[in-house]
N, C-alpha and C positions, 0 to 999 in steps of 0.2 A: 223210397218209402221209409226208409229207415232217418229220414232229416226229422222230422216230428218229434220223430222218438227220444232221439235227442236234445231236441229243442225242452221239449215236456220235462225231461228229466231233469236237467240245469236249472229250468224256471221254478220244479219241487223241489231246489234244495239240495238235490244227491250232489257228493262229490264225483265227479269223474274226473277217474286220475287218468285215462288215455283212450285214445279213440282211435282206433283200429278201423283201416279200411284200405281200397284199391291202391295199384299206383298210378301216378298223374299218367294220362294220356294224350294223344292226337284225336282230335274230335272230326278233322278232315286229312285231305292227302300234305297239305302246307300250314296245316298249322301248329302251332306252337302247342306241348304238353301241356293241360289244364288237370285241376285236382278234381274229383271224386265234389257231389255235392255234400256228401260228409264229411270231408275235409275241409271244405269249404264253411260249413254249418260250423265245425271245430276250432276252428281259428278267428272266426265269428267270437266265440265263448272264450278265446283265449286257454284251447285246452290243448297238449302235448297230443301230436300226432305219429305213429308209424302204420307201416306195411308187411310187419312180419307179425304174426297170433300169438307167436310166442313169447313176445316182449310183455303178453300181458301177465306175465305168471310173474314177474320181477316189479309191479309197481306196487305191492302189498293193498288190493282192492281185497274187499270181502266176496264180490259177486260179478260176474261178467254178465251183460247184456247183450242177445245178439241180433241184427236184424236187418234182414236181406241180406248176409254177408254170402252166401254163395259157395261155403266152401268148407268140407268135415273137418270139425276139429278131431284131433286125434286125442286119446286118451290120456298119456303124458300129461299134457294142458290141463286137462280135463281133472284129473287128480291134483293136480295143485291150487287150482281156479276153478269153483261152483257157477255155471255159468247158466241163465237161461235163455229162449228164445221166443222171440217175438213172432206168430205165425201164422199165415192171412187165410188159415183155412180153420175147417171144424173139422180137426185131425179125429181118428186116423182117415177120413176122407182127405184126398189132396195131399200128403206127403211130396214134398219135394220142392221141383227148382220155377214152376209156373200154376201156382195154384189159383189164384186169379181167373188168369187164362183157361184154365180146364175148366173150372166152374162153369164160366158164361159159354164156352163151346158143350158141353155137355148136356144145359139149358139146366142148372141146377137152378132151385127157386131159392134156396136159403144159401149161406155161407158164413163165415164169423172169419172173428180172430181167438187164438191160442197164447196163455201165456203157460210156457212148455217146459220142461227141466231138458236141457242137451245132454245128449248120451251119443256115443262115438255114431250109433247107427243115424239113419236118414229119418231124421223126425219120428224117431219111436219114444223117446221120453215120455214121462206123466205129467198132466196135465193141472198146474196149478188151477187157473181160470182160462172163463171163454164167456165172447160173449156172440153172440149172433146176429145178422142182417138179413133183411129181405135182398133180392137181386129184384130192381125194375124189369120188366119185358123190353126196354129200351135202354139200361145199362149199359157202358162201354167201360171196358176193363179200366178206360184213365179214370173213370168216372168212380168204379166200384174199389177201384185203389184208393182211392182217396178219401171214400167213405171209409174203409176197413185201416187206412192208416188214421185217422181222426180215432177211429174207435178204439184202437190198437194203443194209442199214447195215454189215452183218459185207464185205459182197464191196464196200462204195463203201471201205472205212477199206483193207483188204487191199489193194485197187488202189492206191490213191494210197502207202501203206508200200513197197511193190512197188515204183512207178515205174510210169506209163502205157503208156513204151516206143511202139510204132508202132499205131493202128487197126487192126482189118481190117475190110476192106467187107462190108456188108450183101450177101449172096447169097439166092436165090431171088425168088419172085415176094412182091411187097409186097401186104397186106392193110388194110385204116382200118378203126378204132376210132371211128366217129362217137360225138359226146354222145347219150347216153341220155335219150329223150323217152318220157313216157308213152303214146303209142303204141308203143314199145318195148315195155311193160310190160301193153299189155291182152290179157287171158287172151281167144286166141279159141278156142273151144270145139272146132272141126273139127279143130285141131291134136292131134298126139299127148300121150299124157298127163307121156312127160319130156320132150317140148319146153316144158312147160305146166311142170314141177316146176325146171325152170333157170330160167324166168321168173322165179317167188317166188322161188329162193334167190337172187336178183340184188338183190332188195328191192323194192318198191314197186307190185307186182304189184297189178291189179285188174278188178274186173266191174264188173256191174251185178244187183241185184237191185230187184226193183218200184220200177225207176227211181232206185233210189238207189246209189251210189257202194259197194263192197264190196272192198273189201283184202284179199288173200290173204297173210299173213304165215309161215305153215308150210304143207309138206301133204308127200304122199307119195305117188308114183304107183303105182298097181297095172298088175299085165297082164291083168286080169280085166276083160274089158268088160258094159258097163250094156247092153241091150236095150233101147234108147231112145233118144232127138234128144241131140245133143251141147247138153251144158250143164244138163240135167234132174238136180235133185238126188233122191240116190237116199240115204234115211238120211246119211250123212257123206259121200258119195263122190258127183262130179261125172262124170257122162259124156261124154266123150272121140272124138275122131277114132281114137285106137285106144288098147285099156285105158280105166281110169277115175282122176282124180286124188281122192285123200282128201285133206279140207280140218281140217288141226289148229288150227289159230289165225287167226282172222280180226282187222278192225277195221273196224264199218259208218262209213259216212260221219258226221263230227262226233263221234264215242266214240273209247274208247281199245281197244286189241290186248284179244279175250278167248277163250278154247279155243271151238271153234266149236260143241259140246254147248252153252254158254251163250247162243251168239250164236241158234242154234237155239230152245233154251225162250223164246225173246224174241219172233223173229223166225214162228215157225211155220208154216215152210214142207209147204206141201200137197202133197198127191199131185201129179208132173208139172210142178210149179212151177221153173224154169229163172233159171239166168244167164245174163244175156244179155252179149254181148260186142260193147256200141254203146256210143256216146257217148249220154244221154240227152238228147232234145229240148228 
């Protein structure tokens, strides 16, 4: 999310003296270190890169930009380099490291982005600008990233052309955005069927079937309920705490994403035969 930002900013003209991000990693078990898509984005533009935050207090910028970096600056920094952030919620709702993801699981209708003053704390700064988004009832966090990073580059360039001018403070009650753990993501069956269809459009959604690991990639909830134990597949559609969720595209454990009619001719699930929503033994 933060490649845009980027890209925006170079294309308005700003100088950036360095760009600050990850270090190169393993992307699998054998492969070779690759760099950060911002790194990548940065060397694109032919701009100095490191890995340390605090190199940025030594290349004489007037103002730090931050976004998606993941990680508190500390005050030091902070005192030498004015820095702000870039921030995909309508703080103080959403504070934190998965604001995105909270939104759509919590069935928020609205959300924005923030252009924020950084302050040592977790997203308490004041709030230059903000602009706001609907959430579709069919959103999916890539989908809704990508709308709030488009809207996030147009209102971070506008802001800073503008002049930042004075903050204003964060009003009402604050919310956190904790990181997203696959417990976040296991479909339990007693839940209703769109609390169960925000899960999947978040990503990474999954069961269990006869013990093995089951990804929910697409579905669709109904309000028509299965007369049966939550979790019992019934033809395409799973039964539910209330309605039932329709399963479009699965991916069993170790294969790749396939519409779940195939995953089914494979799979052969029987009369009464159930996901389960455990961790397997």
């Amino acid at each position: 999310m933060a490649v845009a930002p980027l890209h925006a900013l170079c294309a308005a003209g700003f100088d950036v003296a360095l760009v600050i991000t990850g270090q190169d990693k393993r992307r699998g078990r054998r492969a070779e270190p690759t760099p950060t898509p911002v790194k990548l984005a940065a060397v694109e533009h032919g701009l100095p890169v490191s890995h340390d935050p605090d190199d940025a207090a030594g290349v004489g910028a007037d103002l730090g930009v931050v976004v998606a970096y993941g990680r508190i600056l500390r005050r030091p920094l902070l005192e030498q380099l004015p820095m702000i952030n870039l921030h995909f919620s309508l703080l103080p709702r959403w504070r934190g490291a998965a604001p995105v993801e909270r939104a759509l699981l919590a069935g928020d209708l609205t959300t924005g982005v923030c252009v924020m003053a950084v302050e040592e704390g977790l997203d308490t700064g004041g709030v230059y600008a903000r602009t706001e988004l609907a959430i579709r009832r069919t959103s999916t966090a890539a989908e809704l990233g990508a709308q709030l990073t488009d809207a996030g580059s147009t209102l971070l360039v506008d802001t800073l052309h503008a002049g930042l001018g004075e903050p204003e403070p964060q009003t009402g009650e604050p919310t956190y955005a904790a990181k997203i753990t696959p417990a976040d993501l296991l479909l339990g069956w007693e839940r209703p069927a769109a609390d169960l269809d925000r899960i999947v459009r978040v990503g990474g959604a999954w069961s269990t079937f006869r013990d093995r690991r089951l990804k929910v990639l697409r579905s669709r909830p109904w309000p028509e309920a299965l007369d049966t134990v939550p979790g019992t597949l019934v033809d395409d559609r799973v039964a539910t705490g209330d309605g039932s969720l329709q399963l479009l595209e699965v991916q069993p454990e170790g294969k790749g994403p396939v519409p779940f009619a195939a995953w089914a001719n494979g799979a052969r699930p029987q009369p009464g035969d159930r996901l389960i929503s455990e961790v397997p033994a």
